[in-house]
C-alpha distance (Angstrom), angle and dihedral (degrees) to the residues before:
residue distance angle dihedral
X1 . . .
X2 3.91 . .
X3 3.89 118.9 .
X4 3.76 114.9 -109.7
X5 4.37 119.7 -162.6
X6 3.53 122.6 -165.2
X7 3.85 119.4 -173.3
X8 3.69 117.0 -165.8
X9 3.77 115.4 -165.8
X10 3.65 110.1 -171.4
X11 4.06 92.9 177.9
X12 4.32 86.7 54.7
X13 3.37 92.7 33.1
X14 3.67 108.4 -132.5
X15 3.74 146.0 90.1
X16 3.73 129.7 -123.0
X17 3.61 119.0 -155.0
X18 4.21 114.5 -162.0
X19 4.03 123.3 -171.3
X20 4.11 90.6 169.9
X21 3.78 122.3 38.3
X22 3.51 112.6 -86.0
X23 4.21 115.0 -90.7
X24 3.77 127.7 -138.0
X25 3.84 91.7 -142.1
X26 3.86 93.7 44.9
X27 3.82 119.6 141.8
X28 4.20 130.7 -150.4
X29 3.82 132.8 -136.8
X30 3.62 119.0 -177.6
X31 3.38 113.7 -138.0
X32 4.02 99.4 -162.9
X33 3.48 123.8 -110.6
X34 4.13 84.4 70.9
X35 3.71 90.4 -72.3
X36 4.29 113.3 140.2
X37 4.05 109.9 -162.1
X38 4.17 98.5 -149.0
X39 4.01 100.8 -145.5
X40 3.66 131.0 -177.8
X41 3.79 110.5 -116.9
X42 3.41 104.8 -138.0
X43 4.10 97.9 41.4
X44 3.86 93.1 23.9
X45 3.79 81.0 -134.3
X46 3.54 110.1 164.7
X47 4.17 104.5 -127.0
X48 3.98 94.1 167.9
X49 3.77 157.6 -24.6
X50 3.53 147.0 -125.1
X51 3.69 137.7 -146.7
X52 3.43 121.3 -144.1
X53 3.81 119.9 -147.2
X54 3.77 97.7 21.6
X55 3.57 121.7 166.4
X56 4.08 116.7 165.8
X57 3.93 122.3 -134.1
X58 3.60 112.7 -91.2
X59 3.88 93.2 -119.1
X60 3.66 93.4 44.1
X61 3.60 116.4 104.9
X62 3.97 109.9 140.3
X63 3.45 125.9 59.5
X64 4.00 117.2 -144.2
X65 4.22 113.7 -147.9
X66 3.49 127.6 -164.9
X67 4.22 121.2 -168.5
X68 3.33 131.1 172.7
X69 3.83 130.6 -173.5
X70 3.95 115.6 -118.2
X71 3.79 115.5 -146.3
């Protein structure tokens, strides 16, 4: 099963979502709508995103994820 990290950072405001580990030569594209595709440089692989101006709804506290394996 693949590893998934989300960072929430309340102070900044948004939440990063990673499905590959995080690269020290990765680039970002913003998408609009303060979406950031996370890409690997070399492959321009996209390995994550971030959303911009993120706060979470006060009575939220657990996150419900859904994968599925594509053939």
């Amino acid at each position: 099963m693949a590893h998934i990290r989300v960072i929430h950072d309340p102070v900044g405001e948004t939440l990063t979502v990673y499905w590959e580990e995080p690269r020290t030569d990765q680039v970002c594209e913003e998408t609009g709508e303060g979406v950031i595709l996370i890409k690997d440089r070399s492959t321009q692989n996209v390995i994550g995103f971030e959303k911009l101006y993120y706060r979470p709804v006060e009575r939220a506290r657990a996150i419900t994820l859904e994968t599925a394996e594509v053939a």
